[in-house]
N, C-alpha and C positions, 0 to 999 in steps of 0.2 A: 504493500500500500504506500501511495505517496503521503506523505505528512512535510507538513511545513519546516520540519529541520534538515528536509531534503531536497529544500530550492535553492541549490546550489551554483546557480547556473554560470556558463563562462562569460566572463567579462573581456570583450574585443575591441575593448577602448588601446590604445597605444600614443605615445608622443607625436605622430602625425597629428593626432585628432587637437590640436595644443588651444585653439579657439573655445569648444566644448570642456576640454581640462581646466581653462580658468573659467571658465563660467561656475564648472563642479565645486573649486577650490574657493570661490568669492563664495558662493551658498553655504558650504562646508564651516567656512570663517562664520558666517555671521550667523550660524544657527548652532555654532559651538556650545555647550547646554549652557555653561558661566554668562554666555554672552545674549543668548535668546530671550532668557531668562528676566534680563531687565528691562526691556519693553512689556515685555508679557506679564510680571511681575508687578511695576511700575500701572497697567492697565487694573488688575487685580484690587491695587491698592486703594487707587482712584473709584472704585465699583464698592468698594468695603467701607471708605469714608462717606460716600455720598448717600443721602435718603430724601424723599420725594421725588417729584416728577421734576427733572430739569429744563431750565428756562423760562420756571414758572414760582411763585411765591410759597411756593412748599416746599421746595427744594433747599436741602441744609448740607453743609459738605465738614465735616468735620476733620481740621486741619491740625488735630495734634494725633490725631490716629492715622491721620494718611501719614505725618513724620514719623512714626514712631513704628507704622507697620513699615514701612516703603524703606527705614533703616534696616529695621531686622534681615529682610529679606535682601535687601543688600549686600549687607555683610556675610549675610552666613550661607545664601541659595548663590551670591556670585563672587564677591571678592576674595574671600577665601577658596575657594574652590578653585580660581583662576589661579591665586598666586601656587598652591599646592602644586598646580597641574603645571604651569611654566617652572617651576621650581624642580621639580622631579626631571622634566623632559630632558632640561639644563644638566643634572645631573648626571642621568644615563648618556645625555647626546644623543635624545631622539628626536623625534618630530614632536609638533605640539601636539598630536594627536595620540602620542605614545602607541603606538599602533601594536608594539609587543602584546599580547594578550598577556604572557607573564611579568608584564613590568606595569601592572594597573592595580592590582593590590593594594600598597601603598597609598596610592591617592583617592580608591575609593573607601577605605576604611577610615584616612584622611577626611573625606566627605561626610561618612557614617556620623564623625563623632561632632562634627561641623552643625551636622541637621538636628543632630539632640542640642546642641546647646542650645540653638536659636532655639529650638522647642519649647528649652526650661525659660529660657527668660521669656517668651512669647508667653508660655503660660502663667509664669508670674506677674507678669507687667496686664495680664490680660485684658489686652488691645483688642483682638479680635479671635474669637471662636475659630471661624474660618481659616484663616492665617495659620496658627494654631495647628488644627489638625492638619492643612497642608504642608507645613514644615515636617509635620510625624513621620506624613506619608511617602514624603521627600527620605528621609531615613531609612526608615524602612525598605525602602523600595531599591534606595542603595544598595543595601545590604542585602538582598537578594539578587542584585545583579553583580556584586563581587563573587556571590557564589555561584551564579551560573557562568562567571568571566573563568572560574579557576578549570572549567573545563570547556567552556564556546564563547566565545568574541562576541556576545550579541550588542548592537550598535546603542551606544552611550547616547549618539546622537539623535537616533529620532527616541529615546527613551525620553531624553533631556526636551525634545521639543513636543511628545506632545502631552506630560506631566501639568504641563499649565496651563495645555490647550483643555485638560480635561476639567481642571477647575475653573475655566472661562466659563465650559459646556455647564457645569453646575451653577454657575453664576448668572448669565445671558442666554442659556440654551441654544434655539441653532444660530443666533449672533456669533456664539465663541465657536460654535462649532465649526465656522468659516476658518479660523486658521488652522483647522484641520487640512483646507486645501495644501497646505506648506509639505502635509507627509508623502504623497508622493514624487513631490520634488524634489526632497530632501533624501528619497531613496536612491532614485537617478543618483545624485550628487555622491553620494559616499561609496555606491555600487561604480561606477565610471571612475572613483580614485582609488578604484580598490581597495578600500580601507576595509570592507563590508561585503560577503556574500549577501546573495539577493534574501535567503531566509535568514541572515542576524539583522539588514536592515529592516524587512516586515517585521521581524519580532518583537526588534525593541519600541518599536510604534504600539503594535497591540499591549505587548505588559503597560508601556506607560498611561497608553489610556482606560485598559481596563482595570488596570489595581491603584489606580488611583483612585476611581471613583468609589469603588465597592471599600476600598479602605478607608474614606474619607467618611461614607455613611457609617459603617464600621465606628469607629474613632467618637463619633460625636456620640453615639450611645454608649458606649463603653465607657468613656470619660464624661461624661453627660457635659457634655460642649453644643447645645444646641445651635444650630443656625438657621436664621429663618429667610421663608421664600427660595429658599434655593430650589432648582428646578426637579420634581422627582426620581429617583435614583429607575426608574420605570421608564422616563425619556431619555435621561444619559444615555443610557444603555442602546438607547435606538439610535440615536445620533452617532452611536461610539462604531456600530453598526455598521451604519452608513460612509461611515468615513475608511473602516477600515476592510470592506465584502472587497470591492472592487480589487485594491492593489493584493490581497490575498489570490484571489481568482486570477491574476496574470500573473501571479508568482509559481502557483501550482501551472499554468498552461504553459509557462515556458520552459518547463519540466519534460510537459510531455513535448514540445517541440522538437526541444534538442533531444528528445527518445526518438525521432522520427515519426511523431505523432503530427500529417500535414491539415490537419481539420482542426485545428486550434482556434482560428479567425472564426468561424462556424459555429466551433462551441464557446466561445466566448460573446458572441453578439446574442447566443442562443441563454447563454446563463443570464446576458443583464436583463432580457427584458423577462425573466422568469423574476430577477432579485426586482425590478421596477415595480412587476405585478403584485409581488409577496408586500413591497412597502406599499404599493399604493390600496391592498384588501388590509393593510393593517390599522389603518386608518389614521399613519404618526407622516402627517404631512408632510412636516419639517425635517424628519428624518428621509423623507421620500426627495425632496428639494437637495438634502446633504448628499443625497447619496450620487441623486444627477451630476450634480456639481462637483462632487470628487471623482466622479465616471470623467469627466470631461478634461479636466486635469490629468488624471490620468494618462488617457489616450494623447493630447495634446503633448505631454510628457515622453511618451513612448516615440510619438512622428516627429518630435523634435531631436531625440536621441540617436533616432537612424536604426540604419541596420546594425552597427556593431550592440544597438542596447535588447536585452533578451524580451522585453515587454514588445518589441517592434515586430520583431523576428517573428513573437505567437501572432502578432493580430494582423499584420499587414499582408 
């Protein structure tokens, strides 16, 4: 049976392709998780300070908890995390990317103890619920992906981006879910600089955004950290969905391509409009909208990379 730790597909990117290698490499930079982290973060904050309708005379924004979360999360989700990461790479004399799979340890355990601290003061200073259990799950989440590092490479990067994308989705529902579109870009990117087989870049998109949310509901009943209005862990789920069927579905078909499987194109036009139908009888709209719209990126994605990229190969 194929499973997902077996899209492994070949990558025929080469220093010819040098136009496409920095496009990968500028993406790679700026969605590096220390780095992503502070826009996305930074929006977060801004969403956790504010209440009422904006633009309008109910609208309140409270500016010592937007300083005070927008620090936290600073310090402990990016600054620290960067300088570990340049600091280690400096040492061994790698990339920043530390691409050793055995030479990540260190600075994810480094990370580990980074994400409890902000935790503990986040919980003492208690600033914001939310924040809060986000930081946990930042932790946590670490710490399971240094343990799956000590045996698979699975990608830091789209782990890192889409961890915030998921507390957006909990946040603004399919508003956040829109930078969902960044995942399969961001596969492209790290699969073409070969940092990334095509299944540790899908993977680490799915762990980040599904154990994030399930953790986060998690988290608030078990430490009774309520937060209110967030959008039901019932739509997360569909949106988390939407965002990630697709780039799975051409991950698994260009499996069977490079098997010799030539009806890939076929049955990939044939699965979406079965996944359209399944969203659109389920009656989560906006997950049905997420899912188009990451379909389309997608493919866009794929004709933009060509033939040497494996998504092009299944569908073209």
């Amino acid at each position: 049976m194929i499973g997902l730790k077996n899209i492994n597909t070949e990558n025929k990117y080469d220093e010819t392709d040098e136009k496409k290698l920095k496009i990968a490499d500028t993406i790679s930079v700026f969605t590096n998780p220390p780095i992503i982290t502070i826009p996305l973060f930074l929006l977060i904050c801004i969403i956790l300070a504010s209440s009422g309708t904006p633009f309008t005379s109910s609208f309140n924004f409270n500016w010592s908890q937007f300083i005070i979360t927008e620090m936290i999360s600073l310090v402990f989700a990016s600054i620290l995390q960067m300088a570990i990461i340049l600091y280690w790479a400096k040492k061994l004399n790698t990339d920043k990317d530390i691409s050793n799979r055995e030479d990540r340890f260190i600075p994810l355990i480094v990370g580990v103890v980074s994400y409890l601290i902000g935790f503990i003061i986040s919980l003492i200073l208690g600033v914001s619920n939310f924040l809060t259990v986000l930081i946990l799950c930042y932790a946590v989440n670490t710490f399971i992906v240094m343990l799956i590092t000590v045996k698979w490479k699975i990608s830091i990067h789209t782990t890192g981006l889409t961890g915030p994308v998921a507390a957006l989705i909990m946040l603004l529902g399919p508003i956040g879910a829109l930078f969902g579109l960044l995942y399969p870009i961001l596969i492209w990117s790290r699969f073409t600089l070969k940092k990334h087989t095509m299944a540790q870049a899908i993977a680490g998109g799915v762990f980040g955004l599904v154990m994030t949310v399930l953790e986060a509901y998690l988290y608030m009943n078990l430490l009774n950290l309520p937060v209110y209005n967030l959008v039901p862990l019932n739509e997360c789920l569909w949106m988390i969905l939407a965002i990630i069927i697709t780039p799975i579905i051409l991950g698994i078909l260009t499996v069977l391509n490079e098997n010799g499987n030539r009806n890939t194109k076929k049955i990939f036009y044939i699965l979406m409009i079965l996944v359209f139908v399944f969203f659109l009888l389920s009656g989560h709209q906006s997950a049905l909208i997420i899912f188009v719209l990451t379909t389309i990126v997608s493919i866009l994605v794929s004709y933009f990379g060509g033939e040497n990229f494996s998504w092009f190969r299944a569908i073209a």
